[in-house]
Each structure stands twice: as C-alpha cells, then as structure tokens.
C-alpha positions, 0 to 999 in steps of 0.5 A: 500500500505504502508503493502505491501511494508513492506512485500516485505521489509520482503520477500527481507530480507528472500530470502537473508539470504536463498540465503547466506545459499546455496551459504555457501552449494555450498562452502563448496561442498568439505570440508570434512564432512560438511553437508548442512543447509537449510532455511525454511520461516514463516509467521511473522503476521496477521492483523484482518481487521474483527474477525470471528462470529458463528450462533447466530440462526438468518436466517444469518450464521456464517462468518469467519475472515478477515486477511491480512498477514503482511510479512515472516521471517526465521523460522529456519536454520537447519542442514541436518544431512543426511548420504553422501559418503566416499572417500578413501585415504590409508592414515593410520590417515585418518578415518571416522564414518560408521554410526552416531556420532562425534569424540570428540576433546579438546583444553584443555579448550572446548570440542567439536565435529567433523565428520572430521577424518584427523588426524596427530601425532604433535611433542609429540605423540598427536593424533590431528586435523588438527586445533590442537585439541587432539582426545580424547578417550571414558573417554575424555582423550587426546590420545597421544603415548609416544615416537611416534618416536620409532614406525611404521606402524601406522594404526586405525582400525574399533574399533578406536584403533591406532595400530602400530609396535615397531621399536626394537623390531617388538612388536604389539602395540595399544593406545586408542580406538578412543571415539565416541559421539552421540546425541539425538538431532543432529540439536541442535549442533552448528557450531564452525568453522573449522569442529568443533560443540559445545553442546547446551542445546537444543543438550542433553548431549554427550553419548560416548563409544567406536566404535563397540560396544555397539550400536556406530558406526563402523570406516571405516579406511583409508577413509574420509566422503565427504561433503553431498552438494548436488549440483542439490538441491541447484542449484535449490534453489538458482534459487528459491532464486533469483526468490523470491528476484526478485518477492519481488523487484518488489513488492516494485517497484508496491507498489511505483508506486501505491504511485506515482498515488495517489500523482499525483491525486491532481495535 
C-alpha cells in the first residue's frame, strides 16, 4: 500500500508539470512564432518481487519475472518544431522564414536565435528586435544603415536584403542580406525568453548563409509566422491532464483508506 501511494505521489507530480506545459501552449496561442512543447511520461522503476528462470530440462518450464512498477516521471519536454501559418501585415520590417531556420540576433555579448521577424530601425540605423537585439547578417555582423534618416521606402525582400530609396537623390539602395541559421538538431535549442533560443551542445553548431540560396530558406516579406498552438490538441490534453491528476488523487485517497482498515483491525 505504502508503493502505491508513492506512485500516485509520482503520477500527481507528472500530470502537473504536463498540465503547466499546455496551459504555457494555450498562452502563448498568439505570440508570434512560438511553437508548442509537449510532455511525454516514463516509467521511473521496477521492483523484482521474483527474477525470471529458463528450462533447466526438468518436466517444469521456464517462468518469467515478477515486477511491480514503482511510479512515472517526465521523460522529456520537447519542442514541436512543426511548420504553422503566416499572417500578413504590409508592414515593410515585418518578415518571416518560408521554410526552416532562425534569424540570428546579438546583444553584443550572446548570440542567439529567433523565428520572430518584427523588426524596427532604433535611433542609429540598427536593424533590431523588438527586445533590442541587432539582426545580424550571414558573417554575424550587426546590420545597421548609416544615416537611416536620409532614406525611404524601406522594404526586405525574399533574399533578406533591406532595400530602400535615397531621399536626394531617388538612388536604389540595399544593406545586408538578412543571415539565416539552421540546425541539425532543432529540439536541442533552448528557450531564452522573449522569442529568443540559445545553442546547446546537444543543438550542433549554427550553419548560416544567406536566404535563397544555397539550400536556406526563402523570406516571405511583409508577413509574420503565427504561433503553431494548436488549440483542439491541447484542449484535449489538458482534459487528459486533469483526468490523470484526478485518477492519481484518488489513488492516494484508496491507498489511505486501505491504511485506515488495517489500523482499525486491532481495535
């Protein structure tokens, strides 16, 4: 009695960090290019009452283990890089990845990685996020447009190239290209906050070129990526989220009222 109620201590505690896991997805259903993580469950161990014995010839034959179970943990939160929509917003810094990759972004110190593409021009001419990071081009290097004051008619366009007019002269002028980053392992990336994401060791070292060429993906200017939240799946885990809890909950309460009768037997 006293191994199940410590499996269902276990199951309690697996179905709450599932639960916070879909709720952070229901969140975060309009934050542009977020993408959803998911939960899946592992058995943590299991108690060998009686070992496993193979046919030693005799008229008996062989038998196998018995084991009981001794609860679940978290196996894994894993990040559903699955491809989602684009909305469109005639925005001329606005832009976002056809396919695969991140734009790559520095604060000076790190260098990271997004798939949010709201850009803005900050005082200097710095091609930034909406947090301040500097969008960097397929070396590294910050994009910044000297004297952004004395040009118009800014666009980026399919290869990442910030195109814009001189005010003067009317002359056709172009800074970058927008750098492109991909991966070999997408779910080893951590999540930095503020739609940012960190290499790790188990991520592999940043590929970067340019976009549209050499096998790195298009921009598709003037759009956004959507969130991939889908909200019928994560509805429905939730539902099977608060069962579980529910179902574990009741487990512990069994297990007590089984205690209980033994405690009263030498009354």
């Amino acid at each position: 009695m006293m191994r199940s109620m410590y499996s269902g201590i276990s199951g309690i505690r697996a179905h709450q960090v599932k639960m916070d896991v879909v709720v952070n997805n229901i969140a975060n259903v309009n934050t542009t290019a977020f993408k959803a993580s998911r939960v899946t469950f592992q058995e943590v161990l299991s108690q060998t009452i009686k070992p496993s014995f193979s046919n030693t010839g005799s008229d008996l034959g062989g038998t196998n283990a018995q084991q009981i179970g001794l609860g679940v943990s978290v196996g894994a939160i894993d990040v559903m890089n699955t491809p989602s929509g684009v909305q469109r917003t005639d925005r001329p810094f606005d832009v976002s990845i056809a396919t695969d990759g991140f734009f790559i972004v520095s604060n000076g110190t790190d260098q990271l990685y997004t798939r949010a593409g709201n850009f803005y021009l900050d005082t200097t001419g710095n091609l930034v996020t909406e947090s301040g990071y500097k969008v960097c081009d397929a070396t590294g290097v910050p994009i910044e447009i000297a004297n952004s004051s004395d040009y118009t008619d800014f666009t980026i366009d399919k290869g990442g190239m910030v195109k814009c007019v001189e005010k003067a002269t009317g002359a056709p002028q172009e800074f970058g290209p927008i750098g492109i980053a991909e991966f070999v392992n997408l779910e080893g990336l951590m999540k930095d906050g503020g739609n940012l994401y960190r290499a790790t060791a188990n991520s592999g070292v940043a590929t970067i070129g340019t976009p549209g060429t050499g096998g790195y993906s298009e921009l598709i200017p003037n759009t956004l990526e959507m969130s991939n939240v889908d909200l019928s799946q994560e509805f429905t885990d939730m539902i099977i989220a608060q069962r579980g809890f529910q179902a574990n909950s009741r487990v512990i309460t069994t297990s007590n009222n089984m205690l209980e009768e033994l405690a009263n037997i030498i009354r």
